[in-house]
C-alpha positions as CSV (number, residue, x, y, z in Angstrom):
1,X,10.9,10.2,-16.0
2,X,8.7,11.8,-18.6
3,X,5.7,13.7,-17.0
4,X,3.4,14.5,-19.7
5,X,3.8,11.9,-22.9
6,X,2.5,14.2,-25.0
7,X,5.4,16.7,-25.3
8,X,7.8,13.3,-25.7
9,X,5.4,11.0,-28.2
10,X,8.1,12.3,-30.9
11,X,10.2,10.1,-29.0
12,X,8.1,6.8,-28.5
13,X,7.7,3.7,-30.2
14,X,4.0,2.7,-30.2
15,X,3.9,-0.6,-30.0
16,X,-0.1,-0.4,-29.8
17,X,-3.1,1.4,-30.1
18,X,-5.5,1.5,-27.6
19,X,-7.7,-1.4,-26.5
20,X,-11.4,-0.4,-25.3
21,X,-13.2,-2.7,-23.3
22,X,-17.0,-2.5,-22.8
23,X,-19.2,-3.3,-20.2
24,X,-21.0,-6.8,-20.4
25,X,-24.9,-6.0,-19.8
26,X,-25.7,-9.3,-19.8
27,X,-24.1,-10.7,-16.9
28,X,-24.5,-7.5,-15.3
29,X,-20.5,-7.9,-14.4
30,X,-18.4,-5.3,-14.9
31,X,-15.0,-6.6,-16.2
32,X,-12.8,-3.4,-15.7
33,X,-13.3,-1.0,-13.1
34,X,-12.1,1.9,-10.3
35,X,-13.1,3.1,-7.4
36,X,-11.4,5.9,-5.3
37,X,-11.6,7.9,-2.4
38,X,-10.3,10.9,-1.7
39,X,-9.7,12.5,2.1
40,X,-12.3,15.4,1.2
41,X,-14.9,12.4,1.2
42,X,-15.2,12.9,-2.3
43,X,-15.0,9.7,-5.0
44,X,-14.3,9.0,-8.6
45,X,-15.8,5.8,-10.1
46,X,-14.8,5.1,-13.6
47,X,-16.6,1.6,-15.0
48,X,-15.9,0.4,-18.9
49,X,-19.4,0.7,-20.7
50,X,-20.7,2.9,-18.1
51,X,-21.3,6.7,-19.0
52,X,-19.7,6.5,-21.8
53,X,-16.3,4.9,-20.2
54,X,-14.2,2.9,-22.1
55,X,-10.8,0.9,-20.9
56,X,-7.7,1.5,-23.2
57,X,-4.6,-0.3,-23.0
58,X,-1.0,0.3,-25.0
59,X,2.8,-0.1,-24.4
60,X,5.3,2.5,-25.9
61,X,9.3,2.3,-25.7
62,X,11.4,5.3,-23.8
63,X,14.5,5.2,-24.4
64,X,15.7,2.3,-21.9
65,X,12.2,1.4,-20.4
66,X,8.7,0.6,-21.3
67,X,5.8,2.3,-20.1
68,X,2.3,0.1,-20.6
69,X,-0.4,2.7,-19.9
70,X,-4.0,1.9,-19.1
71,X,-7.1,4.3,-18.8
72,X,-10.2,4.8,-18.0
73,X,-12.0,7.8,-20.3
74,X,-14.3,8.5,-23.1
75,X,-13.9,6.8,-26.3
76,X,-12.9,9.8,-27.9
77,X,-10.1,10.1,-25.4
78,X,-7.3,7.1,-26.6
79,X,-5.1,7.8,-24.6
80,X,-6.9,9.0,-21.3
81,X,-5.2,12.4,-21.3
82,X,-8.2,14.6,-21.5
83,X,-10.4,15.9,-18.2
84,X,-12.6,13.6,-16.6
85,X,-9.7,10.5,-17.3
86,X,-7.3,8.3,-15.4
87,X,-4.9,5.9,-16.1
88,X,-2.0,4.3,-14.8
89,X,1.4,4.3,-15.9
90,X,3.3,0.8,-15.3
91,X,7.3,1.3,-16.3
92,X,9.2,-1.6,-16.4
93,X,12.8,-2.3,-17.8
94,X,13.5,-5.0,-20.4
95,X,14.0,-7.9,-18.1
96,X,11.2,-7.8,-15.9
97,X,8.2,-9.7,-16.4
98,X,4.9,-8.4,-14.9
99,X,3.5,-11.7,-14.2
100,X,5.4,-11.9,-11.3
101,X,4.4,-8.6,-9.8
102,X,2.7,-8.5,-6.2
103,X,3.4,-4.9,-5.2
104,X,5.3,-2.1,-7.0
105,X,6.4,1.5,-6.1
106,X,5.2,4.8,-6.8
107,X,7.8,6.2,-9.4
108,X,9.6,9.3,-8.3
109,X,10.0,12.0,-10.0
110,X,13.3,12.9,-12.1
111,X,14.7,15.1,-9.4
112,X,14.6,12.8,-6.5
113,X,17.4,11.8,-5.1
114,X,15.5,9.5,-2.2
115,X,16.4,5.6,-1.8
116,X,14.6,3.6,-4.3
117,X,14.2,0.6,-2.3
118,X,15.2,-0.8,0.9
119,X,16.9,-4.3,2.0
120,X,15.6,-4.8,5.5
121,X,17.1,-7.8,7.5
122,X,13.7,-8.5,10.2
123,X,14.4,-10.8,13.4
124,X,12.4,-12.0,15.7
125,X,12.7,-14.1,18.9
126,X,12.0,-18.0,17.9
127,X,12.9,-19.6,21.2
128,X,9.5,-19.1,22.3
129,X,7.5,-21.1,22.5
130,X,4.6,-20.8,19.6
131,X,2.7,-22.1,16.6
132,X,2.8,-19.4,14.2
133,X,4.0,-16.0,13.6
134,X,3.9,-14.2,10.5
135,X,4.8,-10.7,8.9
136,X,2.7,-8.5,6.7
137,X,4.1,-5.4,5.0
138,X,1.2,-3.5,3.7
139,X,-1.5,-6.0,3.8
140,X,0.7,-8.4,2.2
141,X,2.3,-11.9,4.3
142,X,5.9,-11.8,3.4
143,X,7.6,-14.1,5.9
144,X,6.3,-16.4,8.5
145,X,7.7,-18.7,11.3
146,X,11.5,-19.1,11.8
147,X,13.9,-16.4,13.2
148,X,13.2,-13.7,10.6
149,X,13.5,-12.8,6.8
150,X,15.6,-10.6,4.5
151,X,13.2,-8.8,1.8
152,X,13.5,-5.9,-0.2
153,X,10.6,-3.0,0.5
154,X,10.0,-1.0,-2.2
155,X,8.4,2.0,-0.4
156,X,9.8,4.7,2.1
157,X,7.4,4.5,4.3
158,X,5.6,1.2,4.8
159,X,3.1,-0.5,7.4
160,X,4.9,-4.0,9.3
161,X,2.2,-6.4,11.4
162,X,3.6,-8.9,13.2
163,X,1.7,-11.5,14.5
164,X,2.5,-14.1,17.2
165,X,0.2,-17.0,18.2
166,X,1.8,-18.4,21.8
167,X,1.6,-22.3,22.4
168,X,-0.8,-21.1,25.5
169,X,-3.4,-20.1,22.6
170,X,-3.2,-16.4,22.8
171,X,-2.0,-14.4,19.8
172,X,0.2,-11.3,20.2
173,X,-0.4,-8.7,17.5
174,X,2.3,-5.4,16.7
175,X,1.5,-3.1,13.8
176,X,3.8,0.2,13.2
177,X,4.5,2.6,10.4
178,X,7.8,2.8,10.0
179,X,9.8,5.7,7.5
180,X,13.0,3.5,6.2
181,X,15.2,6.6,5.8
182,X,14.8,7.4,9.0
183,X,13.5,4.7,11.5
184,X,13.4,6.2,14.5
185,X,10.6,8.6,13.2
186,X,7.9,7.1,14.4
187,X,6.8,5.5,17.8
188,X,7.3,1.6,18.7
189,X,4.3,0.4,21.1
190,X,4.0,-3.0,22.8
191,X,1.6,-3.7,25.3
192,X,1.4,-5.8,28.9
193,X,-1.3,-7.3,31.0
194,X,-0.5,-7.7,34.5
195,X,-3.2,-9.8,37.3
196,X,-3.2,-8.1,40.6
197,X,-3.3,-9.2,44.2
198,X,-6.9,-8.2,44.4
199,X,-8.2,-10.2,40.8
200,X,-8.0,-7.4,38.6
201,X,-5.9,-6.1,36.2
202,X,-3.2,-3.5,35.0
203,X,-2.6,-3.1,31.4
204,X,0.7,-1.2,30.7
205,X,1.6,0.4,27.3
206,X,5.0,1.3,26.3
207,X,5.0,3.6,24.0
208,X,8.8,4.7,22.8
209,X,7.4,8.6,21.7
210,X,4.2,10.4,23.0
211,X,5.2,13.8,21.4
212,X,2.1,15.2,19.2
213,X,0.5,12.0,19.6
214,X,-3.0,10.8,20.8
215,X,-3.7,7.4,22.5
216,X,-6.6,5.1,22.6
217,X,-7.5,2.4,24.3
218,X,-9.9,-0.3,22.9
219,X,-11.9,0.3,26.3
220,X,-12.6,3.8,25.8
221,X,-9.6,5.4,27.9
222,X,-7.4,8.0,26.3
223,X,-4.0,9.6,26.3
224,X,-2.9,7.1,29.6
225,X,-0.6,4.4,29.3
226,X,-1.6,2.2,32.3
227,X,-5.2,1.4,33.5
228,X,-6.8,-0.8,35.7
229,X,-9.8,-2.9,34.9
230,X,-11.8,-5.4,37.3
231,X,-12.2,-8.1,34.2
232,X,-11.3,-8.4,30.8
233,X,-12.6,-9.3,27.8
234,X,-11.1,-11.7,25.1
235,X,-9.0,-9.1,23.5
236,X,-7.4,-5.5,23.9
237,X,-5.5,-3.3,22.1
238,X,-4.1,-0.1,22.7
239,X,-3.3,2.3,19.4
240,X,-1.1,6.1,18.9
241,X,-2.5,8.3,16.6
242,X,-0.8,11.1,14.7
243,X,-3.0,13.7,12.9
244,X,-6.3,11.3,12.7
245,X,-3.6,8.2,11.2
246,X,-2.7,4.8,13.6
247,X,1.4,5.2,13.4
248,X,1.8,2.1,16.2
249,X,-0.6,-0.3,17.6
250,X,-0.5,-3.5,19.9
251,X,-3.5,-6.2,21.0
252,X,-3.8,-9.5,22.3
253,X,-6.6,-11.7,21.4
254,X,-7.5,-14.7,22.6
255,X,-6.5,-14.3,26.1
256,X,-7.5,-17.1,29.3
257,X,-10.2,-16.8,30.9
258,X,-8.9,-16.3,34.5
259,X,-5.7,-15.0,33.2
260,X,-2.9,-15.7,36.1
261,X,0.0,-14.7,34.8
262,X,1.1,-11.6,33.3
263,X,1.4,-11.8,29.1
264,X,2.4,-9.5,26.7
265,X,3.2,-8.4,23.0
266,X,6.0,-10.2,20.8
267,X,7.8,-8.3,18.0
268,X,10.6,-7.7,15.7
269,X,14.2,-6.3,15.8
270,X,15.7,-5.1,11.6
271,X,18.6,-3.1,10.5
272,X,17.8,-1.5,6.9
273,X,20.5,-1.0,4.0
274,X,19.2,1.4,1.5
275,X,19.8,1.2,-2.5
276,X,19.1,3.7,-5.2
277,X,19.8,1.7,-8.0
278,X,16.5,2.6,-10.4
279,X,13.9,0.2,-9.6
280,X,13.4,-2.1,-12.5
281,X,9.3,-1.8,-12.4
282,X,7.5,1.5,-10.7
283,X,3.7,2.5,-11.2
284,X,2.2,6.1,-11.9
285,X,-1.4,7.5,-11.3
286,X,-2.7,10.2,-13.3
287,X,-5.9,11.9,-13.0
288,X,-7.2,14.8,-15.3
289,X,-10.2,17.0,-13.4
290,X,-12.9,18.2,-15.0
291,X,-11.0,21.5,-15.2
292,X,-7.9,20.0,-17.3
293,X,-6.0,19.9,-14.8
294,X,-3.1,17.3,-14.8
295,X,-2.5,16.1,-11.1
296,X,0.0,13.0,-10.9
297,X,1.9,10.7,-8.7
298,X,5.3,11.4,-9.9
299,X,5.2,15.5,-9.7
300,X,6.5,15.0,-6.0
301,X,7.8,12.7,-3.4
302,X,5.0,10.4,-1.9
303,X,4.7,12.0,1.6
304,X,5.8,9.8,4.6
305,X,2.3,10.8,6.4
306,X,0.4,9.3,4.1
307,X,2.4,5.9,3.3
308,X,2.0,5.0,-0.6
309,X,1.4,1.4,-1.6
310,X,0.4,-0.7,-5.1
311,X,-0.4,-4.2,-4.1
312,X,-1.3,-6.6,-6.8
313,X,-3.7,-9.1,-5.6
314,X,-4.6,-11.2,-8.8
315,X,-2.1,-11.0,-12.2
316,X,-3.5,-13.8,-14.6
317,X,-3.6,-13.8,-18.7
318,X,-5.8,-12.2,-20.2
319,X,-7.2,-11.7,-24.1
320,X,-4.9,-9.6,-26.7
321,X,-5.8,-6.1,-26.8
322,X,-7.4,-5.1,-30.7
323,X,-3.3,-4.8,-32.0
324,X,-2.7,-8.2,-30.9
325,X,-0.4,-7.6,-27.7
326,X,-0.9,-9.5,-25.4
327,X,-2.6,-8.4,-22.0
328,X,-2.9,-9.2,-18.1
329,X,-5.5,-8.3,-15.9
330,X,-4.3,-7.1,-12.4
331,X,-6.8,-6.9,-9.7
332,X,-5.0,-4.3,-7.1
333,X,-5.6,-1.6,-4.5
334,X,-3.5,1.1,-3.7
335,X,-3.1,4.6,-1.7
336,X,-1.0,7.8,-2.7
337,X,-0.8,11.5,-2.9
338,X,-1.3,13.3,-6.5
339,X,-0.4,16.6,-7.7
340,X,-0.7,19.4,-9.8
341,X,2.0,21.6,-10.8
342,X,0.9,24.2,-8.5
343,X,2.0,22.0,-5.7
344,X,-1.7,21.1,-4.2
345,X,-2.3,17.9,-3.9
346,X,-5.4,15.1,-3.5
347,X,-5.0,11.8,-1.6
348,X,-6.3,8.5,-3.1
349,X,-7.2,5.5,-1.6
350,X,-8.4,3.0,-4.1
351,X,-9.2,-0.1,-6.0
352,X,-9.1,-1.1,-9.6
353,X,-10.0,-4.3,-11.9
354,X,-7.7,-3.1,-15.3
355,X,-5.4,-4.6,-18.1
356,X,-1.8,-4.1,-18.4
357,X,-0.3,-4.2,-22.2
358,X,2.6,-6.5,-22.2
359,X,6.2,-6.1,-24.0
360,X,6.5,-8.6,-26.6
């Protein structure tokens, strides 16, 4: 993968030129927009008509893949490679179509030799009994009800919920980050609430790892994985932490008033078969300081401490750009780690309204 298109435009096939999108002041309503924060507690807001921000959108051919580039920077910047800019880099092979995109992965950079995605078979227990249960892999509901689901994740690391309702009414909840090329990594938690003789309550945690971990109760108690409580309130959950980041949670909600009978927290069984076949679509971020300096996605691997993720919300048509190729306009959020070439790196946590040139 090409890091700086510059030293490689000798090589491309501009398909267009770039589209600039302003602010509408009428309707006060931004069309095009990003917001990000980093873990310093700084931010970087970039709005089309704003400060002198416009939105550009183009495509341009490498080789045996596209790469439709949008940016946010001064109109005097086309191609958002000058400091104060960012854009992101969406490469895609000839047979994919980006209206069918919900989440993509960060593209590596040329020297990995990581998994590109992962084919994970989830089961869970559908012999009890229940109304609903559902799994979510970062943020986004990918299977629900019956005995499980084959699907293929698309990040190393990612984030699984799984959420059980129980006929009885109360719902069982188990989040856990889990690192696909090596699963074990990372603690599984699930959580229990036992009545006792004398009408209170033990709630027991299982945690499978407590090494270089903290743990939180929802009730104030830390770093204990039993407590007793006279009463209990509608829900509890019990969380580990790992260097200030949830890695494993369990709750219950909705629980009986009166609860007689002990209840606890349902979850999920996989087995993972990695690939590293090239994925056929893969987003970049880059983001040029005020200092000209270049920090990107794709200079490293995404860290498995701070889990990457793209997720595509809303992909619908939108208007041809000024070169007449046509456009869709993504709403998305997404968290990763960018680089510079000396190997420091920023984290981002965002959100973005922006156009995506199409291949024709």
């Amino acid at each position: 993968m090409h890091k700086l298109l510059v030293s490689t435009l000798c090589t491309l096939l501009v398909l267009a030129a770039c589209r600039k999108t302003e602010f509408d002041s009428e309707v006060n309503n931004p069309v095009f927009f990003t917001g990000i924060s980093l873990q310093n507690g700084d931010t970087l807001g970039y709005t089309a008509g704003i400060d002198g921000i416009y939105h550009f959108t183009f495509i341009e051919k490498e080789l045996d893949k596209w790469r439709s580039i949008n940016g946010f920077s001064a109109t005097d910047c086309p191609k958002s490679d000058c400091p104060n800019s960012l854009r992101f880099e969406f490469l895609m092979n000839d047979t994919v179509d980006p209206s069918n995109w919900h989440s993509l992965p960060f593209a590596a950079p040329d020297s990995s030799s990581q998994p590109t995605s992962y084919l994970v078979n989830f089961k869970w227990d559908d012999s009890i009994s229940f109304t609903e249960q559902r799994l979510y892999i970062n943020g986004i509901l990918l299977a629900e009800n019956g005995s499980g689901a084959v699907l293929n994740v698309n990040s190393s690391v990612s984030e699984v919920l799984f959420i059980h309702r129980n006929n009885s009414g109360y719902q069982s909840q188990v989040s856990r980050l889990i690192n696909w090329n090596d699963p074990g990594a990372m603690p599984v938690v699930s959580l229990n609430i036992e009545p006792d003789t004398s009408g209170g309550y033990f709630l027991h945690a299982f945690v499978s790892d407590t090494v270089g971990v903290q743990l939180y109760w929802s009730t104030g108690q830390k770093d204990e994985t039993t407590i007793y409580l006279d009463s209990l309130f509608s829900w509890h959950s019990f969380s580990v932490v790992r260097q200030g980041i949830t890695i494993a949670s369990a709750a219950l909600f909705d629980i009986p008033h009166g609860l007689n009978q002990s209840i606890g927290t349902k979850s999920f069984t996989f087995n993972v078969t990695p690939s590293f076949e090239p994925p056929p679509s893969a987003v970049a971020i880059q983001y040029i300081d005020e200092n000209n300096v270049v920090w990107r996605s794709d200079y490293e691997e995404q860290p498995a401490t701070f889990p990457a993720h793209f997720n595509i919300y809303t992909n619908e048509p939108y208007e041809d750009n000024e070169n007449g190729v046509p456009t869709r306009k993504l709403w998305v959020d997404f968290q990763c780690t960018v680089f510079n070439k000396d190997g420091e790196r920023k984290t981002f946590v965002g959100y973005s309204s922006t156009a995506v040139a199409l291949k024709e």
